[in-house]
Every structure is written in structure tokens, then in C-alpha cells.
C-alpha positions as CSV (number, residue, x, y, z in Angstrom):
1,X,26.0,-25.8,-42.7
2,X,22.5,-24.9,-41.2
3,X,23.2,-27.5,-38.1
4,X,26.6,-25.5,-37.8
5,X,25.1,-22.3,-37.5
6,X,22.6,-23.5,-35.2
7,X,25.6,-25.3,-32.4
8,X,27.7,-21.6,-32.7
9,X,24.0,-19.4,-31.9
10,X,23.1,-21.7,-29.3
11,X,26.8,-21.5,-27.5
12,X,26.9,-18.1,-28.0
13,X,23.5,-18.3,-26.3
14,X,25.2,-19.4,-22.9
15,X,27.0,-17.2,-21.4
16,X,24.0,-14.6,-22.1
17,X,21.6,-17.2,-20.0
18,X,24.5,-18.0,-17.2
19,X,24.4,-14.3,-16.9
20,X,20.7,-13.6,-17.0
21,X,20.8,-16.4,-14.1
22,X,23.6,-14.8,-11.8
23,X,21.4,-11.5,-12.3
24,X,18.1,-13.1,-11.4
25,X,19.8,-14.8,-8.8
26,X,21.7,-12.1,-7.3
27,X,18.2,-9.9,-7.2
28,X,16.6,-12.4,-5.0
29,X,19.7,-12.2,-2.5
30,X,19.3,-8.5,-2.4
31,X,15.2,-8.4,-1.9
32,X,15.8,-11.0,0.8
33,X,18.7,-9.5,2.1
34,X,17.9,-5.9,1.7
35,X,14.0,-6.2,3.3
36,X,13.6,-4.4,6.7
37,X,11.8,-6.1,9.9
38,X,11.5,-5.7,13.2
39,X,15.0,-8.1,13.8
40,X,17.1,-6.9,10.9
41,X,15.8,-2.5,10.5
42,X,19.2,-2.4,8.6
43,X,20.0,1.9,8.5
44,X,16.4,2.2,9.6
45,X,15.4,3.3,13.1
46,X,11.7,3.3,13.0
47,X,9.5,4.6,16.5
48,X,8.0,1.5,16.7
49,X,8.1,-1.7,14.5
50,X,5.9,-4.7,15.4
51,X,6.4,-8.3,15.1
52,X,5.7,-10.0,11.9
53,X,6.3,-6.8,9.7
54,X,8.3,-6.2,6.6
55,X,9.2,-3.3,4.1
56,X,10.0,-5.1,0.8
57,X,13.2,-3.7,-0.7
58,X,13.9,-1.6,-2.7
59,X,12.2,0.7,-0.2
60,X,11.0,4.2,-1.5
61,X,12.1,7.8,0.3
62,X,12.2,6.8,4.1
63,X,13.0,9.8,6.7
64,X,11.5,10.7,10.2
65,X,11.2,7.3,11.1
66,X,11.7,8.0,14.9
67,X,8.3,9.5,14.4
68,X,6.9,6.9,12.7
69,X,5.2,3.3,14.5
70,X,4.7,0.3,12.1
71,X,2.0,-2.0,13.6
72,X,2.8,-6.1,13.7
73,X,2.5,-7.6,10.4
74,X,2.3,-4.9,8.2
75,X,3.2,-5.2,4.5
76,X,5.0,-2.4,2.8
77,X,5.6,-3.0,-1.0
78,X,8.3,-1.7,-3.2
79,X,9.6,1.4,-3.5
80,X,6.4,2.9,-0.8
81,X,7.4,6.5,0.7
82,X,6.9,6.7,4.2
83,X,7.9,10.6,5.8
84,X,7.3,12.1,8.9
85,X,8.1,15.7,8.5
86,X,9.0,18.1,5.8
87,X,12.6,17.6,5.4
88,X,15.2,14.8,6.9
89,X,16.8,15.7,10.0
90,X,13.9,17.6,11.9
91,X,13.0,17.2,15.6
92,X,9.4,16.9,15.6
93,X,8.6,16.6,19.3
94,X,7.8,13.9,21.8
95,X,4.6,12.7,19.7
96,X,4.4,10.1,17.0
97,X,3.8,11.2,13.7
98,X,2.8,8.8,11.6
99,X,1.3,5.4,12.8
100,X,0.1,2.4,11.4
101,X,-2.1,0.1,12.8
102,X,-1.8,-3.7,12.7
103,X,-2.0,-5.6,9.4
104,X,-1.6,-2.5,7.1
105,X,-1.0,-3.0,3.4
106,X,0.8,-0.3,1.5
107,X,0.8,-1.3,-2.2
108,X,3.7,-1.2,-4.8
109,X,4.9,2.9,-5.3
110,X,2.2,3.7,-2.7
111,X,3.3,7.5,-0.9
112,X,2.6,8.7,2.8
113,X,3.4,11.9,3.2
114,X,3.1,13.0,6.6
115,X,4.1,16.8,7.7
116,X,1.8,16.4,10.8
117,X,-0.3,13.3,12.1
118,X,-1.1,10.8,9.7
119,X,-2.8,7.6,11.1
120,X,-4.3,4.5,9.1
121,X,-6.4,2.3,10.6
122,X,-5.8,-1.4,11.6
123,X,-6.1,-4.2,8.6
124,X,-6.7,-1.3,6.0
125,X,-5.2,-2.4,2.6
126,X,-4.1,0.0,-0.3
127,X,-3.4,-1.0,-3.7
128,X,-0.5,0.4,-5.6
129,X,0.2,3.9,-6.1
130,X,-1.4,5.2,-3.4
131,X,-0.6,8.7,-2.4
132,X,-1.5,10.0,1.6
133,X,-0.5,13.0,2.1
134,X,-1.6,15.5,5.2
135,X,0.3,18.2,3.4
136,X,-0.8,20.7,0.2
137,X,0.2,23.3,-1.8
138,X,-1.3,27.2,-1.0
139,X,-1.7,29.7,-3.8
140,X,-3.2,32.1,-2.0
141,X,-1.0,34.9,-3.4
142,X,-1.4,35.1,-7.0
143,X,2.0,36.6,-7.7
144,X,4.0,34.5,-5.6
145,X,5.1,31.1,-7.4
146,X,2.6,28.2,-6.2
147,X,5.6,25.8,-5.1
148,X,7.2,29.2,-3.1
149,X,4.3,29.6,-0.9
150,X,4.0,28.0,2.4
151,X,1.8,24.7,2.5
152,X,-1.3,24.0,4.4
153,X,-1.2,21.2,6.8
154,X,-4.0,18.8,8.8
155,X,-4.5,15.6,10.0
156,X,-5.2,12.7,8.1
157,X,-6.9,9.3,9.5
158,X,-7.9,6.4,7.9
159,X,-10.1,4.0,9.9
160,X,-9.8,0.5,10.3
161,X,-10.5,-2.5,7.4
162,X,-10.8,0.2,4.5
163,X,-9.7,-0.7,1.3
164,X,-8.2,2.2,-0.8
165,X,-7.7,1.6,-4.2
166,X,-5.1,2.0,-6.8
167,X,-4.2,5.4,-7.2
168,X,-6.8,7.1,-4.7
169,X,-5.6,10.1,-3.3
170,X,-6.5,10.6,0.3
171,X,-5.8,14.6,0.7
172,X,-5.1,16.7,3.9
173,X,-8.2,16.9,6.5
174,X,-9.6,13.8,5.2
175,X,-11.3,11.4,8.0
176,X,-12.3,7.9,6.9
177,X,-14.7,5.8,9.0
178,X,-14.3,2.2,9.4
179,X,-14.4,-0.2,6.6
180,X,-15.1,2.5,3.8
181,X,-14.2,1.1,-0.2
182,X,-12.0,3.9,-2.2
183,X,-12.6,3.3,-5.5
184,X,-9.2,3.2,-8.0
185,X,-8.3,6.6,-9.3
186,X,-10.5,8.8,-6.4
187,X,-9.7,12.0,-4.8
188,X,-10.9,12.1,-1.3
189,X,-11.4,14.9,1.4
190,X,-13.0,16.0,4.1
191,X,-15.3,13.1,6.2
192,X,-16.3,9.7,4.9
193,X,-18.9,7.7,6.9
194,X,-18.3,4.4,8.1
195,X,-19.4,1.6,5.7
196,X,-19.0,4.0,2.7
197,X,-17.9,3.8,-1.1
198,X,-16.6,6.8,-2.7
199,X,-15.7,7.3,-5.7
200,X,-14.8,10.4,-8.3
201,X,-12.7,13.2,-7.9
202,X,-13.5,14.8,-6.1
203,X,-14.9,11.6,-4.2
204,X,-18.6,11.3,-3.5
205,X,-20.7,8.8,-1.7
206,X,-21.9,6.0,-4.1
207,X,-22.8,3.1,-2.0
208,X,-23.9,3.5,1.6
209,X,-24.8,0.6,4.5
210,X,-28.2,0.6,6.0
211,X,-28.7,-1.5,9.5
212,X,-32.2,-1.6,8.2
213,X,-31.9,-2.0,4.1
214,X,-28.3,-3.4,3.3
215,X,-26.5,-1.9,1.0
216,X,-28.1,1.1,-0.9
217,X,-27.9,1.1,-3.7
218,X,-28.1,-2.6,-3.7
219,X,-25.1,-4.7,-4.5
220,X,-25.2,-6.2,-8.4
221,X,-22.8,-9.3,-7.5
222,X,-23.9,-12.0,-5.3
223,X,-22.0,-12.3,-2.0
224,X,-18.8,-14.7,-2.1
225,X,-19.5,-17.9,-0.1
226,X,-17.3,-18.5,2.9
227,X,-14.9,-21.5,3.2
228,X,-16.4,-23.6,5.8
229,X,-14.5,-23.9,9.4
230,X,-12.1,-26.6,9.5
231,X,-10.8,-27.1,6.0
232,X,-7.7,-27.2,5.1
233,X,-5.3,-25.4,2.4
234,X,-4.9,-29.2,1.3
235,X,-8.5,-29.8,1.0
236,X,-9.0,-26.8,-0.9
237,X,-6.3,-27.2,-3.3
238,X,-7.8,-30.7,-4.2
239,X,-11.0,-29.4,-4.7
240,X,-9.5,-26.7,-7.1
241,X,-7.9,-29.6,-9.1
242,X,-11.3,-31.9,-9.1
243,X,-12.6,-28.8,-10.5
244,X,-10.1,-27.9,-13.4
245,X,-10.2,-31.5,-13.9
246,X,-14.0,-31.3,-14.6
247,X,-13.7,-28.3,-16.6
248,X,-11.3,-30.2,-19.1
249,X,-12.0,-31.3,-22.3
């Protein structure tokens, strides 16, 4: 009777897995299928798009993309906001709004919100949940309800190589130099030197780059050690197997 039981649960089982299957299946169609790039946009007509680039799909809230220039090989994640302009349907003028450079990553959920110019640097990668915005609230009136009042607005840009962190918030005014580290979680305004960390919200200077010194304060992790020219991905992955054979009992 037991062995019975067992046949019926694990036909029952089937049909449950050939579905799970089809589902899985069927999602990889649509994030294939539904992905925009320079050759297949789908309903989006962006300013600019460059070679090499893809928003993965599902995308987030998408609108003012005439205004908006994608460099080449630029990775947008799932479900990433990108707006020019405060509503849909706007004519916002002869200039670009928001640009990218080349080789920007815009992490999973990541938001830029961008009511006037917005631009981010070239090879500048943002983690997930990332929110841009050139736009805030005004409560300048204290009878009026905050979200009733109009906004404040200015520029935003981002520098090249930066690395913004999960859930940073870059505010608007904010001017990142080149290659400045945002840690995960920081609020950032107003001007960030080039070869800066900043942390904390709201976001202060906590590691700085002296021609002279090096990093100040100094770095408490040794410097990773470059892959040599000329190797190959093979080479690389048979070293990584010599050395988890090593490590094996």
C-alpha cells in the first residue's frame, strides 16, 4: 500500500512539474524576447541608443525617451525607471535630457528621475535600487500640503568610472567627480571630488586620493593582483580547478 501511495503522489507530481517547466520556459522567451536594443527598441523610441546596449525586460516606468541618449553597451537591469520630464507626453525642447555615457550599469529597481538634465558618466556602475533624481519636493509654505507645492529642480552629473552603491541616493544639484565610490545606503548632494568615497546620509568624505600619499586614510585590504596580459578565460578556468582541486580533502 505504501509503494501505491508513493506511484499516485509522484504522477500527480507531473503535470505540476510540466507546468512549472512551460512557465519557466515561457519566462525566458519573454526576457529574451521582450529586452530592448538598439535593432529591436520594441514601443521604445529612445534619442539615441548605442550599439551593444540592452534594457533587460521587464523594464521599469519608461517616458521622454526622445530626450533621453543611451551610450553603446550599456546595461539596464530589471524593472530600472528611466524619465525625462515630469509627466509623459511633454515637449521638452531641442536639448537632450538625460544621457548616458558608454558602458553604464543601472542595477536591478535602480530609478532616474530626470525633470531637467541628468547626465552619468562613462563606465559608471550602480548597484540595485539606485534612485537619481534631479527633482525634490518644496515645503516652503507650511500650510500648503508638501506633495501640492511646486518642486525644486537642478542638474545632476555623475562623472565617469564611479561606482554608486546599492541604494545611494544621488539628490538634485549633486556633481560627482570622476571615479568617486558611493557607499550602499548614502545620501549624496552637492560636489564630490574626484577620487572620493562618501558615505552617510547625508554623505561625507571618508576616503580621499593623494598624488603624493595614496589613499588617506590608507586602504585596510591589500590591492587585487591583475591577471597577467595574454591569458586566456581557458587558462584561468583551469587554474581555478587546480586550485579547488588543491583545496579538497
Amino acid at each position: 500500500m505504501p509503494t501505491n501511495r508513493n506511484t499516485f503522489s509522484f504522477l500527480a507530481r507531473l503535470p505540476r512539474r510540466a507546468a512549472s517547466r512551460a512557465v519557466h520556459r515561457g519566462w525566458s522567451w519573454a526576457q529574451r524576447a521582450g529586452a530592448v536594443t538598439a535593432e529591436h527598441p520594441g514601443r521604445l523610441r529612445f534619442g539615441a541608443i548605442g550599439p551593444g546596449t540592452r534594457l533587460a525586460f521587464p523594464q521599469g516606468t519608461v517616458f521622454g525617451e526622445p530626450w533621453i541618449e543611451l551610450g553603446a553597451h550599456c546595461v539596464i537591469g530589471e524593472q530600472v525607471t528611466l524619465t525625462a520630464g515630469m509627466m509623459p507626453d511633454l515637449d521638452l525642447g531641442a536639448d537632450t535630457v538625460l544621457t548616458l555615457g558608454d558602458g553604464v550599469v543601472l542595477g536591478r529597481g535602480s530609478h532616474v528621475i530626470a525633470d531637467t538634465t541628468v547626465t552619468i558618466g562613462s563606465d559608471t556602475y550602480c548597484g540595485p535600487y539606485v534612485y537619481i533624481t534631479s527633482t525634490n519636493h518644496s515645503y516652503d509654505d507650511p500650510h500648503e500640503p508638501v506633495g501640492k507645492q511646486w518642486p525644486r529642480m537642478e542638474p545632476v552629473s555623475i562623472g565617469p568610472g564611479c561606482w554608486i552603491g546599492t541604494g545611494a541616493v544621488i539628490l538634485p544639484g549633486a556633481r560627482l567627480g570622476r571615479n568617486v565610490v558611493v557607499a550602499a545606503g548614502a545620501v549624496v548632494r552637492g560636489e564630490v571630488p574626484d577620487h572620493a568615497v562618501v558615505a552617510g546620509a547625508p554623505a561625507r568624505v571618508v576616503r580621499s586620493w593623494d598624488a603624493d600619499k595614496g589613499w588617506q586614510p590608507p586602504l585596510r585590504t591589500p590591492a587585487p593582483v591583475p591577471i597577467p596580459e595574454g591569458v586566456t578565460p581557458e587558462q584561468l578556468l583551469a587554474l581555478g580547478e587546480a586550485d579547488e582541486a588543491r583545496n579538497t580533502p
